[in-house]
N, C-alpha and C positions, 0 to 999 in steps of 0.2 A: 857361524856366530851363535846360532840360539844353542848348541851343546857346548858351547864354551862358556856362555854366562848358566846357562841354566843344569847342565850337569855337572862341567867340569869346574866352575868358578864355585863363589858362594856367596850366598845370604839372598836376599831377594828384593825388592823393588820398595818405597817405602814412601809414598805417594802423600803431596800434601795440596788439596787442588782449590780453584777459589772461581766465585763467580760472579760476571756482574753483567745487565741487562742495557743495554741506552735503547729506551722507548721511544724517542723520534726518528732510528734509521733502523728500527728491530733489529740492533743486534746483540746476540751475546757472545761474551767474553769469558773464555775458560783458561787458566792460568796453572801450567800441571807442574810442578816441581818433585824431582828426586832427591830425597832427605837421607839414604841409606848410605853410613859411614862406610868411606871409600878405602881399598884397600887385603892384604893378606888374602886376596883371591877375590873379594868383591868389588864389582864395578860397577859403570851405570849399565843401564838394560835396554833393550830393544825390542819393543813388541807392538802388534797393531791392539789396538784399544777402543772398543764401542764406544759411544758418547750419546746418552739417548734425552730427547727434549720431549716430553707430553705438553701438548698446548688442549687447549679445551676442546678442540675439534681433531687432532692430528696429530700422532705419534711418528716422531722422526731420528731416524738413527743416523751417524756420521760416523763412521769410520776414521782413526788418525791413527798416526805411526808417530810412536814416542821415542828416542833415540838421544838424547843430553838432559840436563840437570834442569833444564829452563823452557818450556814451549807455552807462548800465547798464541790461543788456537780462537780465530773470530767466526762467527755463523751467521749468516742472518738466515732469521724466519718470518714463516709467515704470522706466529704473534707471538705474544708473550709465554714463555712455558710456565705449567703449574708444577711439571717437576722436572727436573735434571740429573740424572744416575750415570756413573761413570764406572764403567765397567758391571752392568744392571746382570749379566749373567755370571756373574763372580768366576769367570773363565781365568783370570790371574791372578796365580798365589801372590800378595802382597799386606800390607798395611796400607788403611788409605784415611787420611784425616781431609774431609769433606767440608771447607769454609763455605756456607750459606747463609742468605738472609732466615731472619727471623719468619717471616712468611712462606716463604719457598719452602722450608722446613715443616711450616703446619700445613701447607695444601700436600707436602707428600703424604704426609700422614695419614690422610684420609682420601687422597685422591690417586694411589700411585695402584694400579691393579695389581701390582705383584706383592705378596703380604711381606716378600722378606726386604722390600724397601719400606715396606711402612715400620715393619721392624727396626729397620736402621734409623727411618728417623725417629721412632722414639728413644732411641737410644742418645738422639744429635739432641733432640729436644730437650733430654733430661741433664745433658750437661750445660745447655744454655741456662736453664734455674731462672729464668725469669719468670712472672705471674703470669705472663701471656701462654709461654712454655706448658707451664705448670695444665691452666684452662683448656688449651687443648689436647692435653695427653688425657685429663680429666673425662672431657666429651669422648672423647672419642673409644674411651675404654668401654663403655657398655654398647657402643656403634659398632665396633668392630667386627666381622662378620665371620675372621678367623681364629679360632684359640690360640695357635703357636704367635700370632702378633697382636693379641691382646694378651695372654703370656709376658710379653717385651713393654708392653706400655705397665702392665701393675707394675715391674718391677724398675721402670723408670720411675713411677711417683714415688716410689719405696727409696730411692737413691736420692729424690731432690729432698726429701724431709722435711716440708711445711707441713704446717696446719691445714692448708688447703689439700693438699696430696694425701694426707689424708684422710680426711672426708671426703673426697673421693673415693681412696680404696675401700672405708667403709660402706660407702654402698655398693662398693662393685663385688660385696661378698655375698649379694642377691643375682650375680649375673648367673646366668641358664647353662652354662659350661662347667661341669667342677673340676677341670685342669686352670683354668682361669682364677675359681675361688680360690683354688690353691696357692694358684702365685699370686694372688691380691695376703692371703694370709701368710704368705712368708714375707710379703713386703710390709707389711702391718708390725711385724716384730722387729722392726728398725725405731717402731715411735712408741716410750716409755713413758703414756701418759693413760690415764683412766677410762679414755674413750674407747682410744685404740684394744688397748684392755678389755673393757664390758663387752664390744664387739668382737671379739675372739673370743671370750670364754661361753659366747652363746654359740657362734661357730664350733666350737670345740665341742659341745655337749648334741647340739640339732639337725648339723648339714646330713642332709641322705648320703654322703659320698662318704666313707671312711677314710681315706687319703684325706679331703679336706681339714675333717673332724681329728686327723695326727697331727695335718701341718698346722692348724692353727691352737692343738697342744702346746707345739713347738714354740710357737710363737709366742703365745701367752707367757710362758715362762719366762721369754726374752725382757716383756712388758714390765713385769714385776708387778702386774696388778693385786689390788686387794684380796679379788676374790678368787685368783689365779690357783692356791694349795689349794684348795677345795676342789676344782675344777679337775686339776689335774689329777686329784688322789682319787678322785673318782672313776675317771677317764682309766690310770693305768688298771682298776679291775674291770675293765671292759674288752668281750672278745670281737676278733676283727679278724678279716682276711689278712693272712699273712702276721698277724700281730700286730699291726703297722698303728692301730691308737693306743695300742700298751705300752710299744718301742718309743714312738715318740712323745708320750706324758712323760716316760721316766726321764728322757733327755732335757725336756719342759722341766722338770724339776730340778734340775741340776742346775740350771739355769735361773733360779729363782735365789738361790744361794739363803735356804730355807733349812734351818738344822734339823727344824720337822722331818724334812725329807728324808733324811736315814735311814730309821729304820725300814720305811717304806721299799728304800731303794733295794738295802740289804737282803728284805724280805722276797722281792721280784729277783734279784742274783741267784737264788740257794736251787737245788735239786727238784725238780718236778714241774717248772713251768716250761713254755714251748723256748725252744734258741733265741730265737729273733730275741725276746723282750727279758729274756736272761743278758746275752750278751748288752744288751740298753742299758740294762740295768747294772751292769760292772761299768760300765764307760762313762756313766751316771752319777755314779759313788765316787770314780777317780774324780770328775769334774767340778763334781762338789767338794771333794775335801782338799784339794791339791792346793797347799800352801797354806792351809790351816790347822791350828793345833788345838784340841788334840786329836781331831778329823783324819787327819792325813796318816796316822798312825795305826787308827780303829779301822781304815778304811786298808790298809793295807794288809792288818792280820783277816779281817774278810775276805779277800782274795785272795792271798798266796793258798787257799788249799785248795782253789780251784782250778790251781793246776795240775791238778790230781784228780780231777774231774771224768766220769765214765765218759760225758761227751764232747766227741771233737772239740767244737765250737764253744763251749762253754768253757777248755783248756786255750783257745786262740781267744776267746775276747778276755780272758783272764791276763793274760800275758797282756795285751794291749790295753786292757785299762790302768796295769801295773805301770807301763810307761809313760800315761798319760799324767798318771799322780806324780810320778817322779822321783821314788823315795828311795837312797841309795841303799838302805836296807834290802829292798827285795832283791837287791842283785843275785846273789846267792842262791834263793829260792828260785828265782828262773830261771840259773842257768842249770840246774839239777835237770831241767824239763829234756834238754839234750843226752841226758847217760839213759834213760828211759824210753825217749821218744821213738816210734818207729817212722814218725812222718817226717821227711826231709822238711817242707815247709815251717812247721813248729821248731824244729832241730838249726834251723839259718837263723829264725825269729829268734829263739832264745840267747843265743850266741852274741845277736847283734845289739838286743835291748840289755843285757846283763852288760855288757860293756857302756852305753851311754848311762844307764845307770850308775855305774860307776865312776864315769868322765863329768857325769854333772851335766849333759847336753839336753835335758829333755826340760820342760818347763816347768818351773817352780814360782816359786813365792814373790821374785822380780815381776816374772812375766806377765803373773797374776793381779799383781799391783799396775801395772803398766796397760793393763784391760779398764782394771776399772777407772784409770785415770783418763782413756781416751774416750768413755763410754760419757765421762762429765761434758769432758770438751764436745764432745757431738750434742749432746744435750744443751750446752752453753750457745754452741754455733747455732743449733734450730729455733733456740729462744731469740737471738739474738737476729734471725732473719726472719721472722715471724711479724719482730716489732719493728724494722724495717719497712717492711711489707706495709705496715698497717700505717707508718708515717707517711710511703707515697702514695697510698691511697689516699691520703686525708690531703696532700697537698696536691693530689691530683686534680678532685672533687672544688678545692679552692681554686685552684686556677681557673677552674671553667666556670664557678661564678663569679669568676672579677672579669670573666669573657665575655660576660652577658650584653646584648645593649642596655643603658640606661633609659632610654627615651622616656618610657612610662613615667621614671621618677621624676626627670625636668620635666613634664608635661604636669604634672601633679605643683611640682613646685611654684 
């Protein structure tokens, strides 16, 4: 049976589990359901499956054998768990959608020893979106004791997009890891407001880590802040391991959707700088000018001659920043690149982008319009749960003082 679903068959398990506790006879309740559409070779699965409960004294594993579409599996223990992992050594290729209480969620977070459950739950946590949610992903990002799952918590606050999330990630751009700073500063170019902003472009110019000091170039640009072209125009004449704050200021500017930026950009594309921040800087020019006139045009006669470029890499990101602008002009001039070229790789690439070029497949002026119209709506949605936010905190605060006792008052009266 296990070569018939798991080699011979297809697709795989698709797990949707739920839990619930009753505290007068300790027991818990785990509810495993198979969601994976039945059929043209996929079926349901059979396999044995861990089930692990932490209580605050005792770790306890149970063993089940899963075998139909529906199993309630009951446990009792000795007390209440602070976490519940199912399948805790990810030994089974699946999908697993994990129904937890809101609490159980925040004690794994900081309670579960293994970082890739704390991982997951900040992953749970950051879809739940609640202020509670929010608060504990917040604490627990400078607590965390491991980079790769504090890693997962900046980039849940980065995903929930309050105002609270981030001021959090703000300050978590002083945490003592800089693979951490980093992904607190990619999660920070989701919020395009002034804070977010001034906090990246000191990141960008200060952090000892150059990876930091790129990704939160990066991010900056995302931001649109005020002081962001300056930051980055500075940032790209700055040298770095690997080029890596040159590469990503240009891409930061691109981003900024800054006419300034051109010639900058064009300037960083031309003969004598290192690859890396050459090729930035073509993918940079396409992303800035693509679906604007007369941008898209100037940015096109800049590149087509770098397909004739002494080096490699400077004729592959030409080609590919040509497709990223989109402009059915270049067709022709790429696909020249193949009567020429002696490398197979360039000779496929040309072949294949002078044809969507042609076909109109690659993204233009629509898709362009259609960025900046979802970038409003995210904006609109984080405004809009911000002030939320701040109504049930005000009716929170009133209810508890209409919970108050009176006594004092009638005693007075």
């Amino acid at each position: 049976w296990f070569f018939d679903e798991w080699i011979f068959g297809a697709g795989y398990p698709e797990f949707e589990v739920s839990f619930g506790w009753e505290d007068s006879s300790k027991t818990a309740t785990l509810t495993v359901d198979q969601k994976q559409k039945l059929g043209n070779g996929a079926g349901l699965f059979r396999m044995p499956v861990v089930i692990r409960f932490q209580g605050n004294k005792k770790v306890t594993d149970r063993r089940v054998e899963v075998d139909s579409s529906n199993h309630v599996f009951t446990f009792f223990l000795p007390e209440k768990p602070v976490v519940v992992r199912f399948d805790p050594g990810f030994h089974i290729v699946k999908t697993l959608e994990f129904k937890k209480p809101l609490a159980l969620m925040r004690s794994q977070l900081t309670k579960d020893p293994d970082w890739l459950g704390r991982a997951v739950a900040a992953e749970a946590l950051a879809g739940n979106g609640s202020v509670e949610a929010v608060e504990a992903l917040g604490k627990a990002l400078m607590k965390e004791p491991f980079w790769g799952a504090a890693v997962e918590i900046a980039s849940a606050l980065g995903k929930n997009g309050s105002l609270r999330a981030r001021d959090f990630l703000i300050a978590g751009l002083k945490h003592k890891h800089p693979k951490v700073r980093r992904a607190v500063a990619k999660a920070l170019g989701a919020f395009r407001d002034d804070e977010a902003g001034s906090a990246l472009a000191k990141a960008a110019g200060t952090d000892p880590s150059y990876f930091v000091e790129a990704e939160a170039s990066l991010a900056l640009g995302k931001t649109r802040a005020i002081e962001a072209f300056d930051v980055l125009k500075q940032n790209a004449a700055k040298e770095s391991h690997s080029d890596v704050v040159r590469a990503y200021s240009l891409m930061g500017m691109a981003g900024l959707r800054d006419d300034r930026a051109f010639p900058i950009l064009a300037a960083n594309a031309a003969p004598g700088g290192r690859p890396v921040g050459r090729m930035s800087a073509m993918r940079a020019l396409a992303e800035l000018s693509k679906g604007r006139d007369p941008q898209r045009g100037e940015a096109r006669l800049e590149l087509e001659p770098y397909l004739r470029d002494e080096d490699y890499f400077a004729r592959l990101g030409a080609m590919s920043a040509l497709e990223t602008l989109g402009e059915a002009a270049a067709a022709e001039a790429v696909e020249t690149v193949r009567n020429r070229e002696a490398d197979s790789r360039l000779v496929l690439m040309s072949r294949r982008i002078a044809r969507s070029l042609r076909e109109g497949k690659t993204p233009g002026e629509e898709l362009n319009a259609l960025r900046e119209d979802l970038e409003k709506i995210r904006e609109e949605n984080r405004s809009l749960k911000d002030r939320l936010e701040k109504v049930e905190n005000r009716a929170a605060g009133a209810s508890k003082r209409r919970s108050k006792p009176l006594s004092s008052r009638h005693e007075r009266d």
